[in-house]
Every structure is written in C-alpha cells, then in structure tokens.
N, C-alpha and C positions, 0 to 999 in steps of 0.2 A: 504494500500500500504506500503508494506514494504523493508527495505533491509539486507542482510546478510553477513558477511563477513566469510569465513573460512580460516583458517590459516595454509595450511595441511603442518606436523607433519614430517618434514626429513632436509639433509640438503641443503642449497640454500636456496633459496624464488618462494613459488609459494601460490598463495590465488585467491582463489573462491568469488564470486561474483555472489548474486543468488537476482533475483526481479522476480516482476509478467511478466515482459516485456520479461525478460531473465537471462542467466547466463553464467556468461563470467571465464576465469581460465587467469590469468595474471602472466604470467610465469610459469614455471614444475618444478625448483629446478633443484637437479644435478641429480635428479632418478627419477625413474613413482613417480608419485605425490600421485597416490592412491594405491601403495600397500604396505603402514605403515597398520600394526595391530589398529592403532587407528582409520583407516579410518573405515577397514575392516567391524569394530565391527557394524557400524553403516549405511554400504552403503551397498549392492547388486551387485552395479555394478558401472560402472564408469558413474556419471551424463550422461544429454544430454545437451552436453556445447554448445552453437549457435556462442561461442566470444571466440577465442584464444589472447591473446595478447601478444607479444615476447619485450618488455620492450630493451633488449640489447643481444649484442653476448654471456655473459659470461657462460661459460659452465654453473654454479650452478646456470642460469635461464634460458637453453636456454636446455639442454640436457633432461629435464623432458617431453618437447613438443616435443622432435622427438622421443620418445617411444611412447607418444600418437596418434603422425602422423603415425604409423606402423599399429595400432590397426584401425581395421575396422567398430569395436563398436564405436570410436569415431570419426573416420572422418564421417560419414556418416549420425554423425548429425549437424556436426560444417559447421557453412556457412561462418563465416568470420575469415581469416585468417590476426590477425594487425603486421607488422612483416617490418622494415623500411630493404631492403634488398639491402645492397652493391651492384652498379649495374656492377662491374668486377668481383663479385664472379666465380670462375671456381666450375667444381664437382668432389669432393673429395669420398672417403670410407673410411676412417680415423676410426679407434673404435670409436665409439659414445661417448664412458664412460670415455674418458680421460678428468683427470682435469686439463691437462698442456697447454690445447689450445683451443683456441674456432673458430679462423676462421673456419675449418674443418666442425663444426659443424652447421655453419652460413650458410656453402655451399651444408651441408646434406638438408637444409631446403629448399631451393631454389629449390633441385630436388623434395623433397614432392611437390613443387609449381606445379612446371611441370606438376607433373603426379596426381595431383587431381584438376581440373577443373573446378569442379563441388563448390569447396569452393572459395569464392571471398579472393583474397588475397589485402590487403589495405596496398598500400607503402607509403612512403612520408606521415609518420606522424608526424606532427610538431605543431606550436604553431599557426600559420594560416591556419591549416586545421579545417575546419567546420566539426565537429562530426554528426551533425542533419543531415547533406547530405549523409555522408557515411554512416551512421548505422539509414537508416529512422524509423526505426520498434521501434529504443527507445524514448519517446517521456513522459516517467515521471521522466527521468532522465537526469541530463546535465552533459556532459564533457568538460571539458574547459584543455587543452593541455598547462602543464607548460615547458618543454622539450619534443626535442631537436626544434632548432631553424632549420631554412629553410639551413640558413648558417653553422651551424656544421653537418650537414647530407652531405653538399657538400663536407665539410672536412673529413667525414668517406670514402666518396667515393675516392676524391680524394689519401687519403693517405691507401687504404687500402695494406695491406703486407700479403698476407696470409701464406707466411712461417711465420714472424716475428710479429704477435700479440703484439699489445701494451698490457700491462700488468705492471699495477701499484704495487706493491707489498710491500709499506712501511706497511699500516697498518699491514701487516701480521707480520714484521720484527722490527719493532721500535715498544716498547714498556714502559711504564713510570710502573716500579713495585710500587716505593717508592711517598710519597708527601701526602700530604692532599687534603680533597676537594677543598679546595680553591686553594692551588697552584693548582693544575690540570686543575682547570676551568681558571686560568689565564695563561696558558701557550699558547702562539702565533700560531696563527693558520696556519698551513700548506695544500695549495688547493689540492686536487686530480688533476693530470695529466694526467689521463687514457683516449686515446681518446676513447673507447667504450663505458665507463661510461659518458665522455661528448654526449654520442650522446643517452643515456639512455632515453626512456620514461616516464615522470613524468606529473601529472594530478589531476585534483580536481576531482569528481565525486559528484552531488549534488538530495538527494533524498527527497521527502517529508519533508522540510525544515529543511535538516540535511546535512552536507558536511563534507565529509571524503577527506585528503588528502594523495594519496600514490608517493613515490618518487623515486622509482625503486632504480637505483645507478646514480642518476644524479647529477651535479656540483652544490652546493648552489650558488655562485653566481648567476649563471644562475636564478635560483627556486627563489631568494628574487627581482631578477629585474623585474620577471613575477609579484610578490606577488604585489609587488611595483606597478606596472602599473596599476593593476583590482582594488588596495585599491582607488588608487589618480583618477580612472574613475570611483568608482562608483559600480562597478562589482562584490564584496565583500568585506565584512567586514572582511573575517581575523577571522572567527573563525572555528572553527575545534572538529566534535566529537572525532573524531582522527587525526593524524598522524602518518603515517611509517615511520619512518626515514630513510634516504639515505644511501647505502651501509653498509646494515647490522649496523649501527652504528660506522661507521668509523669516526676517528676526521679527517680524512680529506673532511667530506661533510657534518659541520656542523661550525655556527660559531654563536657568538656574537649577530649580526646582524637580524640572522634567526630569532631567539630564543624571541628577543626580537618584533619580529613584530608579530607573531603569537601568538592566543590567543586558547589555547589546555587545559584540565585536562589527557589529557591521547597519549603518546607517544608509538609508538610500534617498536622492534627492530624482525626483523627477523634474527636470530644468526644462523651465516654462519659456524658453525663447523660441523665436523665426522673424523673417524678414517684415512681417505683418505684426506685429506685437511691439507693444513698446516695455513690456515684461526684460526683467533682465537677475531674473534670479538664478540660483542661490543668492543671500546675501551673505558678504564676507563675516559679518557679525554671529553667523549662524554657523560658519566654518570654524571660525575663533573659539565661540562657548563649547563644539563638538571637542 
C-alpha cells in the first residue's frame, strides 16, 4: 500500500494524489494542470481522478479545475466534487483565464455543479466534518481537516462581494531585498488578511504510517491551534514526511510558533510565478524562519 504525491509543473498549485483506494487532484493551478510538456512526456491522457478538491477561490487554484470541468474525459470519471461553495454565489461568464479575480470563477463552478449530477458535490468542509462518512470508499487513509473552521465558512458567506474580491496582495508588493538570515528570520510577523485564504482548505492526510501535511493558503494561526489541539489529545505527534507550506511561501502564513511545533526534514513550497502574474513568491522571510 502505497502513496504518491505529484506536483504538476505550471503556475499556481495543483498536486495529485494517487493510492490503491484512489486518486484525488487538489487544486488545477491557474491552467489545465496537465498540458505542461512534462506531464505530457509521461501521461496519455489525463488520469481517472474519482476526488476533485477546490482548497479556495483563488484563481491560480481554482481556474485549473474549470478547464477540467469542461472536458468530458474527466468529468465522467470524477465522482466527488470537494468545493466549500459560497451559498449567494450568482452565475457569471467572466473569461475563465483572468488573474484579477476569482469570484467569477467560484461562480463558473457552481454552474458545472448544476449541470453534472451525476458527480457528488461535498460542501461545508471544515474541521468537524467526518471525512470516513463522506468519502466511505477510503478507508487506508485518514483525513483529518485543519481548515477552514464551521465559523469562517459562515464568514465567507456572509461577507461575500462578488464585484469586490478580497484580495490580499502584500506578499506580492513588500518585499525585504537586503539583510541577513538572521535578520530576516527575526523580522515581526505580519498575519495574512485574505478572507478566501482564511476560508482555504488545509489537512493532514495519513497513509500506511506516514502523514503528509498540505496547507493550501490557509491562516497559520488557525493551522497551529488545530496542531495544538490533536498534539495535547493525543491525535498526533506532530511529525511530518512533508509539509507544503501555506501560500506558496508567503511570510505572511508562516510564523515562529508553527515552525517550532512541527517536526519535518522536508518542507515544500509550490512557487506561485509566470509571465502573467505579478506573484513572486517564496518570500525570502519564509526561507530565513525555515
């Protein structure tokens, strides 16, 4: 029994997830996920994925799964669709490919909802949703849901603005050229404010006595109060073949604190660039504290 992770090759975040049970694609990135030359060389065709999973709005993980939702090769094998969906979304036609907004494309998704059926669409994912009820068929693997909470889902809905996208954008714009490692790692942490990244899907995933932890673009605080909870019950020890770290390696979804409770050799940053993007992470800040 094994597990595999792949990391496909553009920009945004999206990674495959392949066991004996199944194989799930967790996020698309901002393009079809599989038409990189690197995929190419080594696929046929586009897997037969049984688990979507839509981690958050942001176009550069959210635009990769509505080129997939078009394609009939892949709906048609996909049975669950995990996707926490604003419940005032209206339906938009917005180009799909724009990097300046992502409601638009939160709401493209809702109409795939509609109109295929036939795939179970799983809302209201959170940190007290039971994964072994909703996905019965996995049952050598566990997920344990670190984000978003029952509570900041009510606040996506509440506050959604579909003209006016929240849209955090320091990491892109503040940037440290100069300093040492050491200053860097000692420079005061600044939290992310993004409400879509606070409502980001984050999760352990634990396989044949190996636990991978992926973190979409969710809020550390959040991520260490969870950690916090399953250490002091019992739940886990806290150690990690991997880690992804949260938003592409932004310093704002990483602190002190995290770093210090998790026990990792191997840290992974999925780096948010291309020529269309004005993204330019990792930040050096996030190197530094590592």
């Amino acid at each position: 029994m094994s597990i595999k992770f792949e990391f496909l090759p553009h920009a945004g975040e999206a990674i495959l997830i392949t066991t004996e049970e199944f194989t799930a694609l967790v996020d698309g990135g901002s393009s079809h996920p599989f038409n990189s030359s690197k995929f190419k060389k080594t696929k046929k065709n586009i897997p037969d994925i049984n688990i979507a999973l839509i981690t958050h709005i942001d176009h550069d993980h959210i635009n990769g799964i509505l080129k997939l939702l078009s394609d009939k090769n892949f709906t048609s094998k996909l049975k669950f669709l995990i996707f926490n969906e604003p419940k005032e979304a209206v339906i938009f036609t917005e180009n799909i490919d724009s990097n300046l907004a992502s409601a638009p494309q939160a709401n493209l998704v809702s109409t795939y909802i509609r109109n295929l059926p036939h795939i179970e669409h799983i809302n209201s994912f959170h940190t007290k949703t039971d994964t072994s009820k909703l996905l019965p068929n996995i049952k050598n693997s566990k997920i344990t849901i670190l984000s978003p909470t029952y509570q900041v889902l009510y606040e996506l809905n509440r506050d959604w603005k579909l003209k006016h996208p929240d849209k955090d954008r320091r990491s892109a714009t503040e940037h440290n050229r100069d300093g040492s490692i050491e200053l860097l790692a000692q420079l005061p942490f600044e939290p992310d404010k993004s409400l879509p990244n606070k409502s980001s899907i984050a999760f352990i995933i634990e396989h044949n006595k190996r636990s991978f932890l992926l973190l979409g673009d969710a809020h550390i605080d959040k991520i260490t109060a969870e950690l916090k909870s399953l250490k002091e019950m019992g739940q886990h020890n806290l150690k990690f073949d991997f880690i992804k770290l949260s938003h592409h390696g932004s310093k704002h979804n990483i602190n002190e604190e995290f770093i210090d409770m998790v026990n990792t050799n191997n840290y992974i940053i999925c780096r948010n660039s291309s020529s269309s993007t004005s993204f330019t992470l990792p930040d050096r800040e996030t190197i530094a504290k590592m």
